[in-house]
N, C-alpha and C positions, 0 to 999 in steps of 0.2 A: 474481467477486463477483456481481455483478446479473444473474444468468443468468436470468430468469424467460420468456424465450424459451416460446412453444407452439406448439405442431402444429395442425394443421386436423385433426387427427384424429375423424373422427365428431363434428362438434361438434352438440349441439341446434340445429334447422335455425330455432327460434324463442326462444332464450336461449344467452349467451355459457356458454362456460365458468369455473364458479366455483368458490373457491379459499376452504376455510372455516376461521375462525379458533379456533383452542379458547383457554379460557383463558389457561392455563398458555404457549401462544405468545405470547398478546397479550401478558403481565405481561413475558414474554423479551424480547419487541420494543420494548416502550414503555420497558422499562430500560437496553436498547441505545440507544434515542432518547435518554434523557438522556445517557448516555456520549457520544453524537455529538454532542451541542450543547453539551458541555462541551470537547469534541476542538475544535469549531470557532473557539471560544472561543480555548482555549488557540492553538493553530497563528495564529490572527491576531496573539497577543503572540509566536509566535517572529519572524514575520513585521517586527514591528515591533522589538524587538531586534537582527535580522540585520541590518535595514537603515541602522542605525545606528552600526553595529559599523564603522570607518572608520578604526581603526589601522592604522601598517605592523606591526605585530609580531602583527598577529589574524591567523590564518590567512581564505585568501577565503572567502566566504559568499554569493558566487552561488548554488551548488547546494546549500547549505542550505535559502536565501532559496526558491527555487523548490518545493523537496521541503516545506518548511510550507507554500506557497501548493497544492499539490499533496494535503498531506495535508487541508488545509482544506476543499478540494473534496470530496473520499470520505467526509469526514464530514456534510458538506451534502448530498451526493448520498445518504447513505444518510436521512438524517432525510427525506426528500425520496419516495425512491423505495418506505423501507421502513416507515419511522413516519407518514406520513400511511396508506398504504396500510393498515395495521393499524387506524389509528383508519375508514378506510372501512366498512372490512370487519365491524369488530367493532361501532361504534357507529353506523354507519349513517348519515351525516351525508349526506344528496344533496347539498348545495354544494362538499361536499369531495369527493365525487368527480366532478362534473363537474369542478372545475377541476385534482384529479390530473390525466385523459386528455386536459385541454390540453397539459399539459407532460411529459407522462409519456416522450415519444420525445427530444425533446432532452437531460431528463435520463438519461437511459438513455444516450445516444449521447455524451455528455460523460463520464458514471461509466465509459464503455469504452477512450475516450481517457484518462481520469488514470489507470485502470489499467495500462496500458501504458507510459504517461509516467515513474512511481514507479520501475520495476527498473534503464530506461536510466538518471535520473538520479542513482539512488543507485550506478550501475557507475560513472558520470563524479563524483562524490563520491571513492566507492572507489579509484579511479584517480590521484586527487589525493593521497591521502593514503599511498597506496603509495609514491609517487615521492617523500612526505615522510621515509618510511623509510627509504628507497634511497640519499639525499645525491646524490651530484653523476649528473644528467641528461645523457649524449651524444645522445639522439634529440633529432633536428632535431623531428620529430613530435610529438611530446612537448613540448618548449619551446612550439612554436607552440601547440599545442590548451592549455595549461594557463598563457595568458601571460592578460590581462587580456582582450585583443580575441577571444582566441583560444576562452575559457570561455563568450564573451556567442554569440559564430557557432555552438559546438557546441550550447549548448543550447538557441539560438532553431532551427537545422537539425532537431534533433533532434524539436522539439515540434511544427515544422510536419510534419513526416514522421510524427510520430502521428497528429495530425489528418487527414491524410493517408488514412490505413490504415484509419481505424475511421469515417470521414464514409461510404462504402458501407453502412453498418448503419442508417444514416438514410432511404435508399431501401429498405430490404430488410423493415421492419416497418413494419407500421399499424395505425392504430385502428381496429377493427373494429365496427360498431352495430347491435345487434338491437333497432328499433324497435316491433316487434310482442312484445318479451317483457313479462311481468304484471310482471315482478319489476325494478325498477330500479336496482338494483344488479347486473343481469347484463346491463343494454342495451346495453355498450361492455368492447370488451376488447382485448388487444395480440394481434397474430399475423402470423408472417413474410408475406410477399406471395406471391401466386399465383405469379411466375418465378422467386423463390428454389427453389422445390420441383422447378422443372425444368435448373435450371444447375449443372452438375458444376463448372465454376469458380468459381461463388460458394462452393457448397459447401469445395471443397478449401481456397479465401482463407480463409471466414468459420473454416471448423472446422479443419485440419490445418497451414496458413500461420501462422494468427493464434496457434495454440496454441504453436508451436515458439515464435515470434516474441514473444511476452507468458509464457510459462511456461519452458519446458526451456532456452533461452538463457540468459535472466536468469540461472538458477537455477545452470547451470553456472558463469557467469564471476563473477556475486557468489561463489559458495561456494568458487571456485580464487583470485579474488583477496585472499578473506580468511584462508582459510589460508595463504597467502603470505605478510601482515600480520604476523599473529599467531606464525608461523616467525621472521620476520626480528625481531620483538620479542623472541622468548622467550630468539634465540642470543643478540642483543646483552647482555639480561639472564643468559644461562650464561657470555658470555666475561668480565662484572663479577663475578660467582662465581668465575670460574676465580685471575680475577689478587687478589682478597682472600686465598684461602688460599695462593697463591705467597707472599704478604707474610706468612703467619703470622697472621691474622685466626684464628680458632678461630670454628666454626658447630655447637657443640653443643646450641645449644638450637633445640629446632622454632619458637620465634618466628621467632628471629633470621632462618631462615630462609625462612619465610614474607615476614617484613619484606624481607628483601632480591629475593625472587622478585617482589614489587608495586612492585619500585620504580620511581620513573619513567627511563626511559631521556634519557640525557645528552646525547644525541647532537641533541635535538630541545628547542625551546622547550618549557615547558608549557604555554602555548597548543595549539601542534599535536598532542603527546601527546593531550592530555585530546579533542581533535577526533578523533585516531583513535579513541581505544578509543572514543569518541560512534559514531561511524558506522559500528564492526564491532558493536555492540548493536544498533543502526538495523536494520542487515542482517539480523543474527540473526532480529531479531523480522518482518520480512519474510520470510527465510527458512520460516519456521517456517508464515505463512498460505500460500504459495506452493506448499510442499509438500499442504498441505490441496486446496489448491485444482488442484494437479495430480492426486491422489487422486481428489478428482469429477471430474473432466476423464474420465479415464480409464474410470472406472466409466459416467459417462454415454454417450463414444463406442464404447461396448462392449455399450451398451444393455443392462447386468447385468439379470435378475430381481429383486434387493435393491430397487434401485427404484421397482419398482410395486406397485400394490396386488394382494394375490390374491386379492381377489374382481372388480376390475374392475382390468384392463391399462390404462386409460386415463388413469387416475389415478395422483397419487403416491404412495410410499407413505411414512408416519409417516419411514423413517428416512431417504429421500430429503429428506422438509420437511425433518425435524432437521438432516441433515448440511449442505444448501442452505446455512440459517439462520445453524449454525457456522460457515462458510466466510466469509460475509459478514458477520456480526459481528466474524473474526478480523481482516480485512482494515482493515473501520474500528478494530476496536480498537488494531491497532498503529500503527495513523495517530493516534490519540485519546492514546494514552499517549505520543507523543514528546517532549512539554515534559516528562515524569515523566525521560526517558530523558537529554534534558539536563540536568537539575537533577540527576540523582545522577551521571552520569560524566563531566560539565564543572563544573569549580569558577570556569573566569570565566562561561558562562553561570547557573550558578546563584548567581552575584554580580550579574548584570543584574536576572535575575529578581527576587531579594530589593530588588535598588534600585527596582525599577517599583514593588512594593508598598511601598515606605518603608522598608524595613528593610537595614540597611548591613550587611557583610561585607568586611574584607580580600580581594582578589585577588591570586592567587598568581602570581608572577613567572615 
């Protein structure tokens, strides 16, 4: 997502490097800012939901609780990192950009931690809700990491060991000040530190460690655990197929069978049901930026041509901005549409929902 990282590249030895905004981006970005302020919005009512959600028969909502506090952030950090930064740019305000480049590194080094944070805690989500699938648990392992004490140590472990990994990115960049430029919007700007340029270990951590570690992981055990899911759903739903037409059941009509293919599986509350298929859409739509965002990965440490401008190599080019932009858009947006993602595939959260705004619905058993 917030990859906005530069080079020392030839910079003017008397104005920073600058970064210009055309319309048509700024209308992109300030539309994405309300989406984010509406994600932020939204993820603080799941946040409050979750934490009130205190049945024995709800499935746990730890790692829910965390993934909306989680998603809240990326939507903060983007209104933060990428909608003020556009009204900088575009409207020229100097109070708002002095006090961007106050905050511009912590928020940066926070949006790189909750990035990180989002795939493990949606694999320990995923994880949960597998083993809902599965019925009876022999892993000692297992029991323990998914008991009550066991859920609060992995993901307080887990969150400290982000912060952990990505607090080096706070030493590695700084604000940079050209006080001798005419133009004051170009007297400060971000740029890695003089000995990140010469450590082959920072290098391999920040670029080839971090990448496995925050992309091609994730990406594998979310995409093997959810097929897995969706397998062990689909047979229990062909073995309730198979023994209707043993009995003589007739499925001549393509309803009927449709009807029977959605049906909810028996074997699980409808609480926890409606929790899976919640957090195999989660994933998907995680999935789906992750792949974006391994795409530029790729293209960036490959240093493609597509990237630059061809009239000056130093610059981006149009379909670098563009694809940048899409990549972190995608990321907030599928953090922004979560409460959308609960209210249509949980029928007791979108009976919460409806009771915060006053409006009553039956919840299903």
């Amino acid at each position: 997502m917030y990859d906005n990282s530069s080079t020392e590249n030839e910079f003017d030895p008397l104005c920073a490097q600058y970064e210009t905004y055309t319309t048509a981006r700024f209308i992109f970005i300030t539309l994405a800012t309300v989406i984010a302020c509406l994600g932020t919005a939204a993820n603080l009512l799941l946040m409050h939901i979750f934490s009130f959600k205190k049945a024995a028969s709800t499935p746990a909502t730890l790692y829910p609780t965390i993934l909306a506090f989680l998603d809240f952030a990326i939507c903060l950090e983007y209104l933060l990192l990428f909608g003020v930064d556009a009204i900088v740019c575009f409207l020229r305000v100097e109070s708002l950009f002095v006090l961007y480049y106050m905050y511009i590194i912590p928020a940066y080094v926070a949006s790189r931690v909750t990035q990180l944070a989002i795939p493990y805690m949606l694999i320990f989500a995923t994880l949960e809700r597998l083993v809902w699938t599965s019925g009876n648990v022999r892993s000692r392992f297992l029991l323990a990491m998914l008991s009550t004490s066991g859920r609060y140590f992995t993901a307080i472990i887990s969150l400290l060991v982000c912060v952990a990994l990505r607090l080096p990115t706070a030493f590695a960049i700084e604000v940079a000040v050209y006080p001798e430029c005419e133009d004051f919007f170009r007297t400060m700007t971000t740029q890695p530190r003089a000995w990140t340029n010469d450590s082959e270990i920072y290098y391999f951590f920040d670029f080839h460690l971090m990448t496995i570690a925050q992309t091609l992981v994730p990406f594998i055990i979310l995409f093997a655990l959810n097929i897995v899911i969706i397998r062990k759903l689909t047979k229990t739903t062909q073995s309730k197929k198979e023994l209707i037409c043993d009995t003589g059941s007739k499925m001549d009509s393509l309803n009927t069978v449709i009807l029977l293919s959605i049906r909810p599986v028996k074997s699980v509350s409808a609480s926890v049901r409606s929790a899976i298929m919640t957090m195999v859409a989660i994933v998907a739509s995680y999935l789906i930026s992750n792949t974006l965002h391994l795409i530029l990965t790729v293209m960036e440490r490959s240093d493609h041509p597509i990237l630059h401008d061809t009239e000056d190599p130093l610059l981006s080019s149009t379909f670098h901005t563009f694809f940048s932009d899409m990549v972190s858009f995608t990321y907030m947006f599928t953090s922004a549409i979560r409460l959308l993602i609960y209210f249509i595939c949980n029928a007791t959260i979108r009976a919460d929902i409806l009771k915060f705004f006053g409006t009553s619905t039956p919840t299903p058993l």
